[in-house]
C-alpha positions as CSV (number, residue, x, y, z in Angstrom):
1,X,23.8,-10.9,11.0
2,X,20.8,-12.9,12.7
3,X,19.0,-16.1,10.7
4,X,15.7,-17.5,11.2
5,X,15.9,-20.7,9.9
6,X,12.1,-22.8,9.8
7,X,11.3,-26.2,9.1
8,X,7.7,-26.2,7.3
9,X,4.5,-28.4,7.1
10,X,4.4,-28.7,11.1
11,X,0.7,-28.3,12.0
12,X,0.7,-25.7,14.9
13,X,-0.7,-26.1,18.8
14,X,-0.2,-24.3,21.6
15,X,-0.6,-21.2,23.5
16,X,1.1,-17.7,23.8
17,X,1.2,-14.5,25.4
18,X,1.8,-11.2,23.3
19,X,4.0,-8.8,24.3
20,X,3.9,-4.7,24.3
21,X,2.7,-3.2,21.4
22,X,5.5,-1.5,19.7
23,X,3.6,1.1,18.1
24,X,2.0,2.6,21.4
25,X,5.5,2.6,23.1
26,X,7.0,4.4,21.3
27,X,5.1,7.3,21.7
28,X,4.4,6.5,25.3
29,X,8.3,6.8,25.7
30,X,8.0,10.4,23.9
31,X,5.7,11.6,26.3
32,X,7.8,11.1,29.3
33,X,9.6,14.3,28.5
34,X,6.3,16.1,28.6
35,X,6.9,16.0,32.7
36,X,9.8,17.1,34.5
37,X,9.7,13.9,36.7
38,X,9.4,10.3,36.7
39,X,7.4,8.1,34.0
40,X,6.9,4.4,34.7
41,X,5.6,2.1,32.0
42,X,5.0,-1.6,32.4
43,X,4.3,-4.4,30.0
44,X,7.2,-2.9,27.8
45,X,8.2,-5.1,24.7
46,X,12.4,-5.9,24.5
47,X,12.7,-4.8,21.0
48,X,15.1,-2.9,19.0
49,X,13.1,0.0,18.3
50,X,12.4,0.0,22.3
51,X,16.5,0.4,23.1
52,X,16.6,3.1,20.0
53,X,14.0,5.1,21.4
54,X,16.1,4.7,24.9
55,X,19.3,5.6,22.9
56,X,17.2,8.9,22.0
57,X,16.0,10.1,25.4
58,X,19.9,8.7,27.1
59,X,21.3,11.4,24.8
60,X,19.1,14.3,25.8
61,X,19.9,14.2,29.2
62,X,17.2,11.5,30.7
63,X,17.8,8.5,33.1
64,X,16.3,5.5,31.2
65,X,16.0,1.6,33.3
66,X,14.6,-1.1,31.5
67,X,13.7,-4.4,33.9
68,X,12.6,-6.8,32.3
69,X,9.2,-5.3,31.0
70,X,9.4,-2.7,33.1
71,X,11.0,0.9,32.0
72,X,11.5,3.7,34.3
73,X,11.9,6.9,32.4
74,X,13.2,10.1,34.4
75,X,13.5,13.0,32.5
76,X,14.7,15.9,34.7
77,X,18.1,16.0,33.6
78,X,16.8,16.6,29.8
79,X,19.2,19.4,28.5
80,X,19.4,18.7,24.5
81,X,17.0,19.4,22.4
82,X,18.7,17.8,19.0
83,X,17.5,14.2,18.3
84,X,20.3,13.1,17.1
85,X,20.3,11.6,12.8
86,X,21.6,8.3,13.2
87,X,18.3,7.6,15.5
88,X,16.0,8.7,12.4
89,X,17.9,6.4,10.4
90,X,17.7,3.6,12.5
91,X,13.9,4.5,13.6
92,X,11.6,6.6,11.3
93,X,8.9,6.7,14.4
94,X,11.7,9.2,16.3
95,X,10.4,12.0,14.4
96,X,7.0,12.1,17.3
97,X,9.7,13.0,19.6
98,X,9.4,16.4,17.8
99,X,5.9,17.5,19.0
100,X,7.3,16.3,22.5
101,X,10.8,18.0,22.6
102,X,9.0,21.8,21.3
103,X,6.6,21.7,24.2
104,X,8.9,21.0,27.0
105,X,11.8,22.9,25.7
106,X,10.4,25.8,23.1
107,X,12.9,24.6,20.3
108,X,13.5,21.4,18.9
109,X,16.1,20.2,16.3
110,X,16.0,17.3,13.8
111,X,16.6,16.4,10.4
112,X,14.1,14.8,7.7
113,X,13.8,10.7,8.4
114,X,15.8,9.0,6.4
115,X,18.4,11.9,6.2
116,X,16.8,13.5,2.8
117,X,14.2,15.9,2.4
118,X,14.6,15.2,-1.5
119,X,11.0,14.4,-3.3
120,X,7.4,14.4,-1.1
121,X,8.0,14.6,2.3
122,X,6.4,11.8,4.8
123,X,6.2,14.8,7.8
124,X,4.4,17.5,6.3
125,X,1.6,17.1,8.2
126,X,3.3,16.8,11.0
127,X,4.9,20.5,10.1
128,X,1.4,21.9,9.2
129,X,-0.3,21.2,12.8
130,X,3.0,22.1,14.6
131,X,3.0,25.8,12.5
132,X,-1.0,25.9,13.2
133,X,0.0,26.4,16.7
134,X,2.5,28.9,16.2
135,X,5.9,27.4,15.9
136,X,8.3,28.7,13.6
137,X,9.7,26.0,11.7
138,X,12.6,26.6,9.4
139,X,13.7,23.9,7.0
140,X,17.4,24.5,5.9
141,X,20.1,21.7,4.4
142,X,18.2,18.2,5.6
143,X,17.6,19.8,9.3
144,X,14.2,21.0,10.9
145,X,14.8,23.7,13.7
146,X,11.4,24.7,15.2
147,X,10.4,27.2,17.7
148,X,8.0,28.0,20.2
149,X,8.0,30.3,23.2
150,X,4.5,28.3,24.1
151,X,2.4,26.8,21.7
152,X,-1.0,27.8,21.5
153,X,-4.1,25.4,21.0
154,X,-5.4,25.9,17.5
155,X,-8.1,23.9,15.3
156,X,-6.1,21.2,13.2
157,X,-8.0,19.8,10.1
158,X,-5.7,16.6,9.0
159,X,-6.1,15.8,5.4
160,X,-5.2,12.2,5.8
161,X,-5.6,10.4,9.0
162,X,-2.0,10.3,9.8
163,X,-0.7,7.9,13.0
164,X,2.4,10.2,13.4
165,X,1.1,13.5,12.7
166,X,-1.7,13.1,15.3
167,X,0.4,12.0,17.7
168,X,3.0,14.7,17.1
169,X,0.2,17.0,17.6
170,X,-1.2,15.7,20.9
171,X,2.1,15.7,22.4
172,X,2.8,19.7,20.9
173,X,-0.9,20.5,22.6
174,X,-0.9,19.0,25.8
175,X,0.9,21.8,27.6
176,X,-0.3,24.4,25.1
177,X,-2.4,27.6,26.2
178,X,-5.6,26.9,25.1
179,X,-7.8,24.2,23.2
180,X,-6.4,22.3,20.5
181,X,-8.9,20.3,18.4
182,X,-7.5,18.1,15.7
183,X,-10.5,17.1,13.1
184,X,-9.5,13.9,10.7
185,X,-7.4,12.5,13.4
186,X,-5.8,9.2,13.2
187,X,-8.3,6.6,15.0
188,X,-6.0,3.5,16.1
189,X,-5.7,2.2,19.1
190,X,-2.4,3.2,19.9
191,X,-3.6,6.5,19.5
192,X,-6.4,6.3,22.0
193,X,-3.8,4.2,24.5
194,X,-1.8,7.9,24.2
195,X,-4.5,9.8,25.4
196,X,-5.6,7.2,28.5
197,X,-1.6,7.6,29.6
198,X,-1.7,11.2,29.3
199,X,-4.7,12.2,31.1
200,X,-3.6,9.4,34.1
201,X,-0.3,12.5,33.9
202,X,-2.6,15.3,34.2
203,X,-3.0,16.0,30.4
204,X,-7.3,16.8,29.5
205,X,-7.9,15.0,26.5
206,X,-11.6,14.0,25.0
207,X,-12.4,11.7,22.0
208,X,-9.5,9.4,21.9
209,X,-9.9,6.8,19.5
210,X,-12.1,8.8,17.2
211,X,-11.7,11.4,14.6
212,X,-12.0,14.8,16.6
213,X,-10.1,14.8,19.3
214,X,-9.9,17.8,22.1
215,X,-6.7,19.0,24.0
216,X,-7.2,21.7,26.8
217,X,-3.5,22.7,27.4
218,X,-3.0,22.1,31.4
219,X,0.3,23.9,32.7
220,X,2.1,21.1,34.1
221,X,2.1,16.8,34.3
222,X,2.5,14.5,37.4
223,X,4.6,11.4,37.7
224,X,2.6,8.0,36.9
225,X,2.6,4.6,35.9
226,X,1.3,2.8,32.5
227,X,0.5,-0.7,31.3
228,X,1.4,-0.7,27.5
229,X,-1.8,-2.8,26.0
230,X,-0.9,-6.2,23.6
231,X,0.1,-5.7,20.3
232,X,-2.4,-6.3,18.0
233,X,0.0,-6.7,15.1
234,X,1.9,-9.6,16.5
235,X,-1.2,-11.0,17.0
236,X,-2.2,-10.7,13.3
237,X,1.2,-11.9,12.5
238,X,0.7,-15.0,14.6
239,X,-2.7,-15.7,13.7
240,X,-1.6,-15.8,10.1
241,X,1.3,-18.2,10.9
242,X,-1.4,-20.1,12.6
243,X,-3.2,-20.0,9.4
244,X,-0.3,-20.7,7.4
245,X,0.8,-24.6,9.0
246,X,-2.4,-25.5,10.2
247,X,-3.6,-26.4,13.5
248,X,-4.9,-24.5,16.0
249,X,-3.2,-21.2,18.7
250,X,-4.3,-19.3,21.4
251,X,-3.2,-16.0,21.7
252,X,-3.6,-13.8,25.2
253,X,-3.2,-10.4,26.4
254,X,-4.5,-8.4,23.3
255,X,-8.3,-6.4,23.2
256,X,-10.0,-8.7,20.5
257,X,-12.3,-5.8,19.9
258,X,-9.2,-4.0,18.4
259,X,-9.3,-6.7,16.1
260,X,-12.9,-7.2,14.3
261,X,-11.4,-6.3,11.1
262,X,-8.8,-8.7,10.9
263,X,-10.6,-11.5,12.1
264,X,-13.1,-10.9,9.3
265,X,-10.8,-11.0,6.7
266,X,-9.2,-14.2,8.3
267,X,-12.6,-16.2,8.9
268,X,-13.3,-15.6,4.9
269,X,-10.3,-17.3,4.3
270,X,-11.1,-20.1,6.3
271,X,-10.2,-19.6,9.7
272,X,-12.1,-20.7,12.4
273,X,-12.0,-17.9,15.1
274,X,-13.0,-17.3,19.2
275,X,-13.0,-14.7,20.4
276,X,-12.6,-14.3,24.3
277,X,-12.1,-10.8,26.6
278,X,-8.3,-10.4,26.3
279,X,-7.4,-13.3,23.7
280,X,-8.4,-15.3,20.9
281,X,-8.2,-18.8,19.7
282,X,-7.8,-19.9,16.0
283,X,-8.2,-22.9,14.2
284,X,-7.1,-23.7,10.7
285,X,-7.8,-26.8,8.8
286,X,-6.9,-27.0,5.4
287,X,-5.4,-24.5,3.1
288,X,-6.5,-21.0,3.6
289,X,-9.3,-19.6,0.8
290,X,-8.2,-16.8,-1.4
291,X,-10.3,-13.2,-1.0
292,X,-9.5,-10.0,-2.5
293,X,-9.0,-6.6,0.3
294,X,-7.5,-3.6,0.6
295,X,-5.6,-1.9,3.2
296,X,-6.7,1.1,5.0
297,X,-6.5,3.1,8.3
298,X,-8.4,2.2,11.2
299,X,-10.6,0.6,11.4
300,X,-9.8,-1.0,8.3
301,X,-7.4,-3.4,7.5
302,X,-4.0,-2.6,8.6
303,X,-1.1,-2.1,6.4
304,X,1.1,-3.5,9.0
305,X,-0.6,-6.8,8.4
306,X,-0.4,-6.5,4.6
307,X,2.5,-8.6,4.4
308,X,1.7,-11.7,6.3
309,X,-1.4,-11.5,4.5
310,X,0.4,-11.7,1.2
311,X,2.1,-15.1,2.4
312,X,-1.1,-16.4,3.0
313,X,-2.6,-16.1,-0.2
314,X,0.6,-17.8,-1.7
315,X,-0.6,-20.6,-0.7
316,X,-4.4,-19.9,-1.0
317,X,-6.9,-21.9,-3.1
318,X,-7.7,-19.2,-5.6
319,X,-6.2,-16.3,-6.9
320,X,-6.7,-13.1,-4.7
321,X,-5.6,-9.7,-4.6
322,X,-4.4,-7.0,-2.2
323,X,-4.8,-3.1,-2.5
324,X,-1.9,-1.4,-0.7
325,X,-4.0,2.2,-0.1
326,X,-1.5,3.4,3.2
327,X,2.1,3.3,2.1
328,X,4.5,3.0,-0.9
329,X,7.1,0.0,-1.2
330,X,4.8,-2.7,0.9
331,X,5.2,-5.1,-1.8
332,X,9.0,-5.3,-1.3
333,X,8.5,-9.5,-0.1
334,X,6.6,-10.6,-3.0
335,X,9.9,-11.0,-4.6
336,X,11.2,-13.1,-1.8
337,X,8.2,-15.0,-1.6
338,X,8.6,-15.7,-5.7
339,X,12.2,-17.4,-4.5
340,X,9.8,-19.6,-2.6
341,X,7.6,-20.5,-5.5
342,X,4.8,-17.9,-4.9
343,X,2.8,-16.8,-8.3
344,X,2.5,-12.6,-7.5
345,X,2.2,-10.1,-9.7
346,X,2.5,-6.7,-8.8
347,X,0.5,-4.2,-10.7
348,X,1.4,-0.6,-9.2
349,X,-0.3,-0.7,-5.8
350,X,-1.9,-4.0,-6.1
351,X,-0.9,-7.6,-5.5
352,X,-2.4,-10.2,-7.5
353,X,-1.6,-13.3,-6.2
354,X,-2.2,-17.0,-7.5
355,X,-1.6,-20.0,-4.4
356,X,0.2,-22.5,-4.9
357,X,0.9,-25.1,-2.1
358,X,3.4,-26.1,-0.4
359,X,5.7,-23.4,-0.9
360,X,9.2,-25.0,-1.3
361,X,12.1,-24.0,1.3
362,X,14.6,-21.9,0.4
363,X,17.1,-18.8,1.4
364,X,15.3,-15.5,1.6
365,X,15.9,-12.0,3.1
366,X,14.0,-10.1,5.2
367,X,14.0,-6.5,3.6
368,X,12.0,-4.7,6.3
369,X,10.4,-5.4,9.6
370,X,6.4,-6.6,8.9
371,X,7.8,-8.4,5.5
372,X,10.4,-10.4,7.4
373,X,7.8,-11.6,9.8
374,X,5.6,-12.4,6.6
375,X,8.4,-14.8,5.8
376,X,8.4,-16.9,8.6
377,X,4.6,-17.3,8.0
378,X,5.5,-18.1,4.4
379,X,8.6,-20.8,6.2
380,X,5.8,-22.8,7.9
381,X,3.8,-23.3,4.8
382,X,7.0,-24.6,2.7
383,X,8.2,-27.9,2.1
384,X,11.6,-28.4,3.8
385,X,13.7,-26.1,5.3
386,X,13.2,-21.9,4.9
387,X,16.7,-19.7,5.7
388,X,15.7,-16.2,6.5
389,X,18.7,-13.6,6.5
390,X,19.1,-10.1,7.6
391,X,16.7,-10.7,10.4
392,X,17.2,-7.5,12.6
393,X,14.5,-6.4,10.8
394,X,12.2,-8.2,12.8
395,X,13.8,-7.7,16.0
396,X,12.7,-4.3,15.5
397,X,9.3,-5.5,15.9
398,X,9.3,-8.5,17.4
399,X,10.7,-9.4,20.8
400,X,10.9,-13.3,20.3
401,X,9.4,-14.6,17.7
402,X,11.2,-18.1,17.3
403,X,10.2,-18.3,21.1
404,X,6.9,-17.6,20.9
405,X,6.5,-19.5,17.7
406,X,7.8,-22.8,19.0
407,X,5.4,-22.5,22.2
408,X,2.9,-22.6,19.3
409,X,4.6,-26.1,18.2
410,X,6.9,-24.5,15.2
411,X,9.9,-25.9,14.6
412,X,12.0,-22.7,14.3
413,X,15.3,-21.9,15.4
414,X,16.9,-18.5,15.5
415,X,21.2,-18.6,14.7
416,X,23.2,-15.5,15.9
């Protein structure tokens, strides 16, 4: 069991380089088996959901090398077609290898993430645009078996702006007969960073990045190589530990204009922000003001930064709130950071938070991945020493935080 342990009350200076994103990986690393060849990405975080998405493709057959940032993916010995459960359970994002695994092979097998299909489902759109294209999908005992002799291109109409489900569906349509259009799609950035590394394979893809999105099915891909862009969540999640001990940070490698949003909601609480053409530079001086927000999809506020957000208004001046509008269950650290001190109250999908400064140092657990990172934020605001457990959590996320943290000036240590 990894601890993070943080000594608090350090004011911050320094400079740091952020790493892959995670969340444009991933699905990077799913399109591989789109092409019977060779994949090359670059710029590839070490992370935990990195080597489980590795795990996933090693047992289907494919050749995966991973030097230093650099992952070679060759995918012509791909013979399975099952993604195999205890990957799910380890890594809810495996479920995009779906779209992938139906278009290369004409059948794909999985079960539901998580390993229950009890109560609402979190892939039903993913289902619907995969049966709008003519796959037969049957659902039987916790498994999904779909089928496809070839998809078809089909117009997609997404309720809900879904990351997964839109990525699931670009992979699905790329080698499809015909025109796919997906309407509502998701608008991220990792989304539109699919489509550049598809079309530099082969794939014809128009209006990455925005809500309509066109696929004109193409009949084979080509071997090529792919930067993966910074990670615009670490750079939140630094920002705000920036934020949280004062001081000042410069963070590089990341597309600032991904990041207008955030640094809005971070200047209104005091921060004083540069932008420059891949980084940023923050300075904080004093504690941060309190503001009320909600989270939404791009190109509003990310849930993924919800948490870290939540430490910061711990110790605001004020009381503020957050709205969680994206996903269930994002409130689970308000009960560590209460262990700390903190004045939340949660008020079904709000947080209504009261600062109070300093925190106070204490053991806490990291529960899930952007919540564990929230409390190592929450650490350098806090009198004395902060012990986080169970952090493989944000391994899955974060390649090295206590790393890049103390080349801000933190003084954190990680214990194995």
């Amino acid at each position: 069991m990894s601890t993070i342990q943080v000594q608090g009350l350090h004011p911050l200076k320094g400079e740091v380089e952020i790493q892959g994103s995670k969340n444009a990986v991933l699905p990077m690393m799913a399109a591989s088996i789109l092409h019977k060849g060779t994949v090359v990405l670059t710029h590839v975080p070490r992370i935990q959901d990195v080597f489980c998405m590795m795990g996933i493709l090693e047992s289907m057959g494919c050749i995966c090398t991973l030097v230093g940032h650099k992952l070679t993916i060759c995918t012509e010995g791909l013979t399975d077609i099952r993604i195999p459960e205890q990957y799910l359970k380890a890594m809810r994002s495996s479920i995009i290898m779906l779209g992938a695994l139906l278009s290369r092979c004409g059948e794909a097998i999985t079960c539901y993430p998580g390993g229950c299909s009890i109560g609402k489902r979190p892939i039903d759109l993913h289902l619907y645009a995969l049966k709008k294209m003519g796959a037969q999908v049957i659902e039987e005992d916790g498994r999904i078996v779909a089928k496809a002799d070839r998809l078809k291109g089909e117009e997609i109409h997404f309720s809900f702006p879904s990351v997964g489900a839109t990525e699931n569906a670009l992979l699905a349509a790329v080698l499809a007969q015909g025109t796919t259009v997906l309407y509502g799609a998701a608008r991220e950035p990792e989304i539109e960073a699919l489509c550049c590394m598809l079309n530099c394979m082969g794939a014809r893809i128009t209006g990455g990045g925005t809500e309509v999105i066109c696929i004109k099915g193409v009949e084979s891909l080509h071997d090529t190589e792919f930067r993966v862009p910074g990670d615009r969540i670490v750079a939140g999640t630094y920002l705000a530990c920036v934020m949280a001990a004062g001081g000042e940070g410069v963070l590089t490698g990341i597309c600032p204009g991904e990041m207008e949003t955030v640094f809005h909601v971070l200047g209104s609480m005091g921060a004083e922000i540069e932008e420059y053409d891949t980084g940023v530079k923050v300075c904080m001086k004093g504690r941060p003001r309190s503001v009320s927000l909600k989270t939404s999809p791009f190109p509003g506020f990310p849930t993924d930064l919800q948490s870290p957000i939540l430490s910061l208004l711990s110790i605001g001046s004020g009381t503020g709130q957050i709205l969680e509008t994206v996903f269930e269950g994002r409130f689970a650290t308000a009960e560590q950071l209460k262990k700390m001190g903190a004045q939340i109250r949660i008020d079904e999908k709000a947080a209504v938070v009261t600062g109070v400064y300093p925190l106070t140092g204490c053991k806490v657990e990291a529960t899930d991945l952007r919540g564990g990172a929230a409390l190592v934020a929450a650490g350098l605001s806090a009198s004395g020493e902060t012990t986080i457990d169970h952090c493989h959590h944000i391994f899955r996320g974060y390649e090295d935080i206590c790393l890049d943290l103390q080349q801000l000036g933190a003084n954190i240590r990680r214990i194995l």
